[in-house]
KEMI-612579 format. One record per residue (C-alpha): residue in one letter; x, y, z. Coordinates in steps of 0.05 Angstrom, whole numbers, plus 5000, padded with zeros to 4 digits. Layout:
N
 r    X    Y    Z
 a    X    Y    Z
...
***
This chain:
401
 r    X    Y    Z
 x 3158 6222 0639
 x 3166 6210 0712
 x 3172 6144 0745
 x 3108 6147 0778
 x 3073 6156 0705
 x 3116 6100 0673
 x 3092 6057 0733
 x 3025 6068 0729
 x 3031 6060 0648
 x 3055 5993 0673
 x 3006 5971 0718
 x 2949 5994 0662
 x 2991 5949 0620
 x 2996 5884 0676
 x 2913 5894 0683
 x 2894 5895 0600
 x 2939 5827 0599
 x 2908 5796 0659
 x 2847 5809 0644
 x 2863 5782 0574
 x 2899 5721 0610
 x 2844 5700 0650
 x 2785 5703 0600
 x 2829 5665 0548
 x 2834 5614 0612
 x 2771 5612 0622
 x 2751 5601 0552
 x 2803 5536 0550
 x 2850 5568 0503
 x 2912 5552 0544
 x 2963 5578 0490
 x 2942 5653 0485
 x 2929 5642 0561
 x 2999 5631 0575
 x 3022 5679 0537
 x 2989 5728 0566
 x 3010 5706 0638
 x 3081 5706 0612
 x 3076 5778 0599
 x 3035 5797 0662
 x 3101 5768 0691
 x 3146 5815 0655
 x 3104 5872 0671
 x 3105 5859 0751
 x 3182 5841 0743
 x 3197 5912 0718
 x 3143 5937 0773
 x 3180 5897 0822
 x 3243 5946 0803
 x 3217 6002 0802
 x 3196 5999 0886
 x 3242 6016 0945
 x 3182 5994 0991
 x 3225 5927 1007
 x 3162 5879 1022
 x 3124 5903 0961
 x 3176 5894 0919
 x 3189 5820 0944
 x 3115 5813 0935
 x 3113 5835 0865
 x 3179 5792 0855
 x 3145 5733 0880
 x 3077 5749 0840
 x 3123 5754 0776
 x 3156 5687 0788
 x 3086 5668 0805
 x 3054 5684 0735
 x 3115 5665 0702
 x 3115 5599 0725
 x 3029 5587 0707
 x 3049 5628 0636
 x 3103 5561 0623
 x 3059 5517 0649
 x 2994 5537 0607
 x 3041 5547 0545
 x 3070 5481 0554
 x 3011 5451 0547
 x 3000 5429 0629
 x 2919 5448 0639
 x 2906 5466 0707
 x 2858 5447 0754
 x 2815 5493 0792
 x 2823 5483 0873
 x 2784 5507 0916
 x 2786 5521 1000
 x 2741 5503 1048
 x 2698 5563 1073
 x 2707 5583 1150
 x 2639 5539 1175
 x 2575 5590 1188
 x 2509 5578 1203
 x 2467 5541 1139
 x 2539 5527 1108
 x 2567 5480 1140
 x 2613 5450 1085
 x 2609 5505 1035
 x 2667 5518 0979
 x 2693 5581 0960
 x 2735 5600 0911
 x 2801 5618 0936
 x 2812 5698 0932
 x 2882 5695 0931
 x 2879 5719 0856
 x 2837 5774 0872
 x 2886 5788 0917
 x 2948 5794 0868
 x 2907 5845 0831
 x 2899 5885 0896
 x 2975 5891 0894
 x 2980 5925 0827
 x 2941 5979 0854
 x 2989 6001 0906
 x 3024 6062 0889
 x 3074 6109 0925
 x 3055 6175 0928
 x 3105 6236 0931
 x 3059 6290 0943
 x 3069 6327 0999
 x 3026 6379 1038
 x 3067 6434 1009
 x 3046 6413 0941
 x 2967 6434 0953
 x 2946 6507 0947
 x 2900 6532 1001
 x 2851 6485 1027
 x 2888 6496 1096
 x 2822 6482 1143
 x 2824 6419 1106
 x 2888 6406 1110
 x 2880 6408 1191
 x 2827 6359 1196
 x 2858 6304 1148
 x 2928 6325 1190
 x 2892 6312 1260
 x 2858 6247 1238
 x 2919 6225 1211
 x 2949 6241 1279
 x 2896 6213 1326
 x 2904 6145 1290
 x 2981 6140 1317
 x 2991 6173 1380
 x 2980 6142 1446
 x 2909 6161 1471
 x 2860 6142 1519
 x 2802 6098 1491
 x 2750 6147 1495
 x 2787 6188 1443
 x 2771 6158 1376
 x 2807 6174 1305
 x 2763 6178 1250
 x 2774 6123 1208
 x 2739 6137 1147
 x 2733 6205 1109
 x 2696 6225 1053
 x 2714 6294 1020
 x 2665 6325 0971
 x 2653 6382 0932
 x 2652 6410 0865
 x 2709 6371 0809
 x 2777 6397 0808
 x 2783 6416 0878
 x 2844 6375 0892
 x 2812 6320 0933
 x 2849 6269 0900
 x 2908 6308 0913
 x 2887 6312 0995
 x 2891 6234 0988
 x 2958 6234 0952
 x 2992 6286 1006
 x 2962 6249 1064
 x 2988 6184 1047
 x 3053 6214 1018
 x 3076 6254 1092
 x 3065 6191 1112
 x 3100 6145 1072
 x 3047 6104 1069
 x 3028 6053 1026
 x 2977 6075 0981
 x 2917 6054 0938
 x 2888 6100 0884
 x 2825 6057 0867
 x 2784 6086 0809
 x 2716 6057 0825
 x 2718 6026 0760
 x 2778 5977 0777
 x 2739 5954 0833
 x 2680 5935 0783
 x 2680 5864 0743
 x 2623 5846 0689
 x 2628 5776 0723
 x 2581 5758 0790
 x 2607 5757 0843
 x 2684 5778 0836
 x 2668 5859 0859
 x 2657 5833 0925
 x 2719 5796 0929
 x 2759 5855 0898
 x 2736 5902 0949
 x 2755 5850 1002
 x 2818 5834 0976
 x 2838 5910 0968
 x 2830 5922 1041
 x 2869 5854 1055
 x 2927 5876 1018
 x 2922 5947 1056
 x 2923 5908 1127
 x 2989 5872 1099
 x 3018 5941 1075
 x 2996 5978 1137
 x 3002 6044 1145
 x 2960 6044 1085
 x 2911 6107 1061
 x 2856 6074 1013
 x 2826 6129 0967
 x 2760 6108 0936
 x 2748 6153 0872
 x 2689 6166 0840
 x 2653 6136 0908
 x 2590 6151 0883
 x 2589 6102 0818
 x 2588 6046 0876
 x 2552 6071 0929
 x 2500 6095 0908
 x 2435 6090 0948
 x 2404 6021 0950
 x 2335 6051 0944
 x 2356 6071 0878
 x 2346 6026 0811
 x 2411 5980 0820
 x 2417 5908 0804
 x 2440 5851 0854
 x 2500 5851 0837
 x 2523 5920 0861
 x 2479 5915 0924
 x 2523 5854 0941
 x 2590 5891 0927
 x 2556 5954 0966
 x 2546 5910 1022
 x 2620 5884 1014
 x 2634 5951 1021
 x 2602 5968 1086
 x 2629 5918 1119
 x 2696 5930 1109
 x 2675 6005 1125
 x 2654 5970 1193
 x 2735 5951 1208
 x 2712 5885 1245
 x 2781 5857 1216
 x 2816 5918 1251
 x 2789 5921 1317
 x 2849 5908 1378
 x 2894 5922 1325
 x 2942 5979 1323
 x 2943 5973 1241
 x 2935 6041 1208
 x 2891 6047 1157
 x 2857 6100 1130
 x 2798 6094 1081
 x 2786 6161 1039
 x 2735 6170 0988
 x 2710 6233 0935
 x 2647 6245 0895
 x 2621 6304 0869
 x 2550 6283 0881
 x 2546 6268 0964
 x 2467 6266 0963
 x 2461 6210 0916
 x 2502 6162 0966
 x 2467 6111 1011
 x 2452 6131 1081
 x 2483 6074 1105
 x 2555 6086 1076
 x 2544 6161 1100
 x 2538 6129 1177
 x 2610 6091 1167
 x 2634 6161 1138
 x 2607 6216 1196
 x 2671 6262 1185
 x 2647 6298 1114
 x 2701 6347 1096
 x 2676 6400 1039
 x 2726 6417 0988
 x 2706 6475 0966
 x 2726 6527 0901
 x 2795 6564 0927
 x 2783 6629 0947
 x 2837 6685 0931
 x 2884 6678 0966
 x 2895 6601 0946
 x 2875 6623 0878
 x 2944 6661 0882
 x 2976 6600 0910
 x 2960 6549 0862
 x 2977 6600 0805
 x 3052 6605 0837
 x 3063 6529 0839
 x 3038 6523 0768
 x 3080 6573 0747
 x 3139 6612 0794
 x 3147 6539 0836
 x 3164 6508 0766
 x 3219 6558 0748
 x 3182 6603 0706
 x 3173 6694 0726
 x 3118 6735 0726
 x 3132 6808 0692
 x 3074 6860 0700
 x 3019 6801 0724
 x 2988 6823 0788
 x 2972 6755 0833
 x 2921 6788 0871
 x 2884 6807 0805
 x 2889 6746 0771
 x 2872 6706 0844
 x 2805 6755 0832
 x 2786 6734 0772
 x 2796 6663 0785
 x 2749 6670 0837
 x 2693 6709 0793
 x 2700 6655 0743
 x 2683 6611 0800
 x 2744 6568 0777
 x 2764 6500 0818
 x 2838 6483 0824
 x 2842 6446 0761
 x 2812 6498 0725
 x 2874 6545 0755
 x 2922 6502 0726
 x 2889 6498 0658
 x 2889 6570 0662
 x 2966 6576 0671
 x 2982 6525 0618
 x 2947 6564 0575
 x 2987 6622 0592
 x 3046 6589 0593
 x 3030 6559 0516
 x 3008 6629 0491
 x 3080 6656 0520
 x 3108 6586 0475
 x 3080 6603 0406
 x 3097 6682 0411
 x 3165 6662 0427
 x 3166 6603 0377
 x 3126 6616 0325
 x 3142 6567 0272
 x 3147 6508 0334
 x 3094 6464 0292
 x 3140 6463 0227
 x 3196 6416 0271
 x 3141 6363 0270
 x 3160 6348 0190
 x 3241 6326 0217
 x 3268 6272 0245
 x 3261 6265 0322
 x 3339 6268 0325
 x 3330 6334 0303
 x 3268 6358 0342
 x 3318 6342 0401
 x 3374 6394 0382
 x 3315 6457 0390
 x 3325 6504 0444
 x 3259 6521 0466
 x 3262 6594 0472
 x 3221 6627 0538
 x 3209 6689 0569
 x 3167 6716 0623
 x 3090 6706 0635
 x 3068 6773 0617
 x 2992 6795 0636
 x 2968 6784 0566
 x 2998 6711 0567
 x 2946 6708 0625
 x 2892 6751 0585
 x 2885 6710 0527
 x 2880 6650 0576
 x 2825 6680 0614
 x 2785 6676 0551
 x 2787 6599 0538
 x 2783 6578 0591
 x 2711 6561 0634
 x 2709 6533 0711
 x 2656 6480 0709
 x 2618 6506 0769
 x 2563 6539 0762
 x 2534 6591 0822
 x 2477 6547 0826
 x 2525 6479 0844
 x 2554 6517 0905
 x 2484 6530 0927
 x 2470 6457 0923
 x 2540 6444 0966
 x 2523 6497 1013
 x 2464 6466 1030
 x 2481 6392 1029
 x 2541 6406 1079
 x 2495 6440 1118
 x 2442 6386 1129
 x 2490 6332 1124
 x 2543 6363 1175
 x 2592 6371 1121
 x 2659 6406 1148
***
C-alpha cells in the first residue's frame, strides 16, 4: 500500500473519530468525548509525519497537540465552555454572535492531500490537457489586466473519463496543495455547518496557496435551486457561489484554482454555470488514447505484450464505447486471466499461514491476445450511444469545450 493510500486511510480514520468526538461532546458525555479527541490526536500526529509540505505539517503538529490537549482535558473531567466571537458588524446585526469556525477549519486541513500524478500519467485527453495547462499558466505569469485566467473549471462528461485524474495531475505539476473534496464531506446532517465547511475549505486553500480545489460529485450540491431542495442546501449553495465569486481573492496574487466534475452538467444551477464559463468535455478516449491507457496499465507497469495488437484492442475499446476506467478494468482482467493460467491452484495458499503465503513466487508471463479476449467478454463500458448524444448536445448549447 502506498503512502498516499495509508494517508488517506488515516484521514478516513481522524473524520469517523471526530465526528464521533464531537457528537459525544455535544451530547455531554465528556469521557467517550475525550477519548475520542485523544485519538483524533494520534491520527493527525502520524498525518503530521507523513508530510514534507513544511507548514502543513506544523499545522497538523499543532492541530494534534491541539486535540490532544481538549482529549486530557474532557477525560479529566474539565467541561468546557462554548465561546463564541463577535460577528464583523453588518447591516440589521449589529451585535450578532457567531460561532467561531475555527473547528470547521481544522477539518478543512484533513482534506489536503498531495498529489503525485503527473501529466504523463493520463492517456490521451491531450486538447484537455492544453486548456487546464494554459489556465494553469495564465494564473502565474505576468500579464496585462485585460488578460484574465479562468479561475474556475468544471469538466464533464461521461464516468471514468479521468477527470478526477485531470485534477490530480494539475495540482501535482504544480506542487500544489491540494483538496480532493467528495461532495459528501462537505455535507453535515446539522443546520448550518455545510456553509461553514465550504467556507472554511477555501480558507484553508488561501493559507496553502497555490492550492487546486477539486469539487467531486458537483452536482449532489449544486443542483438547480428551482429544483425540490430544502433550505438547508440552498444556503450551502449560496455559500458556494460566493466563494465561486473570489471577493476574498481579488488584488491578491494567491493561486487558487477551483475544479469541479459531474456526470450530469444539465441538472446544475444556472447560476454556478455563470461562475464556471470555461466547460471542458471529457469525453470517451478515442483510439489512439485507447492504446495509451492500455500501455500504462500494462507495458508502463513492467508487464509485455506477445501477439496483442494495440491498434486492435484500442478498436475495440472504442466499439464498446469504453471510458478510461473501463480500459483499466479491461487490462486487470487480462492481467488476472494471465494469473490463474499461470497459477492455477493460487486460491489453495489462502488455507496457510500468511508467513507462508509470503515465500510464493508469483509466476508471470506475457499478456497474450486471449488474456485480452476473455477480458473483452466481462467486461461492459457504462456508456451507452445514447449518453454521448446527450453530451454532444449539452456541450453544444452550453459552450462546452
Amino acid at each position: 500500500m502506498g503512502s498516499s493510500e495509508v494517508e488517506s486511510l488515516l484521514i478516513g480514520d481522524y473524520n469517523k473519530y471526530k465526528k464521533k468526538a464531537d457528537e459525544a461532546k455535544a451530547s455531554g458525555d465528556y469521557i467517550k468525548a475525550g477519548e475520542l479527541y485523544s485519538k483524533c490526536a494520534r491520527v493527525m500526529s502520524k498525518l503530521s509525519g507523513m508530510t514534507d509540505n513544511k507548514t502543513l505539517k506544523e499545522k497538523r503538529s499543532a492541530l494534534a497537540q491541539k486535540l490532544g490537549a481538549l482529549g486530557g482535558d474532557l477525560e479529566a473531567g474539565k467541561v468546557p465552555v462554548k465561546k463564541t466571537v463577535s460577528a464583523r458588524p453588518s447591516s440589521g446585526s449589529e451585535n450578532a454572535e457567531v460561532e467561531s469556525i475555527s473547528e470547521f477549519e481544522s477539518y478543512g486541513e484533513t482534506l489536503i492531500s498531495t498529489s503525485t500524478v503527473k501529466w504523463g500519467a493520463i492517456g490521451g485527453l491531450d486538447p484537455v490537457k492544453r486548456l487546464i495547462k494554459e489556465t494553469v499558466v495564465l494564473s502565474a505569469v505576468k500579464r496585462p489586466d485585460a488578460i484574465k485566467p479562468w479561475k474556475g473549471i468544471l469538466l464533464f462528461g461521461p464516468p471514468g473519463t479521468g477527470k478526477t485524474l485531470l485534477a490530480s495531475a494539475t495540482a501535482g505539476s504544480l506542487d500544489a496543495t491540494f483538496f480532493d473534496v467528495k461532495v459528501g464531506q462537505a455535507l453535515s446532517k446539522y443546520y448550518g455547518e455545510s456553509s461553514k465547511i465550504i467556507s472554511a475549505i477555501f480558507n484553508v486553500a488561501r493559507n496553502h496557496s497555490p492550492s487546486v480545489v477539486f469539487l467531486d460529485e458537483f452536482d449532489s450540491i449544486a443542483l438547480s435551486r428551482g429544483a425540490d431542495i430544502d433550505e438547508a442546501s440552498r444556503r450551502t449553495l449560496s455559500s458556494l457561489l460566493s466563494e465561486l465569486d473570489g471577493f476574498q481573492d481579488k488584488g491578491s496574487d494567491t493561486f487558487l484554482l477551483t475544479m469541479a466534475a459531474t456526470n450530469t452538467p444539465w441538472d446544475l444551477d444556472t447560476a454556478v454555470l455563470s461562475r464556471f464559463p470555461k466547460r471542458i468535455y471529457v469525453p470517451l478516449p478515442d483510439e489512439k488514447a485507447c492504446e495509451e491507457i492500455v500501455k500504462i496499465h500494462t507495458i508502463k507497469g513492467g508487464l509485455e505484450l506477445k501477439g496483442v495488437s494495440l491498434a486492435d484492442v484500442g478498436k475495440r475499446c472504442v466499439e464498446k464505447l469504453y471510458a478510461g476506467r473501463d480500459i483499466k478494468n479491461l487490462c486487470t482482467q487480462a492481467i488476472w486471466n494471465m494469473v490463474r493460467v499461470e497459477n492455477p491452484n493460487l486460491d489453495s495458499l489462502a488455507d496457510e499461514p500468511l508467513t507462508e503465503v509470503k515465500k510464493y513466487a508469483l509466476k508471470t508471463r506475457s499478456l497474450t491476445k486471449a488474456d485480452f479476449d476473455s477480458a473483452f467478454e466481462s467486461i461492459e463500458g457504462a456508456t451507452k450511444s445514447r449518453d454521448i448524444e446527450t453530451y454532444d448536445k449539452w456541450a453544444e448549447e452550453m459552450g462546452g469545450i
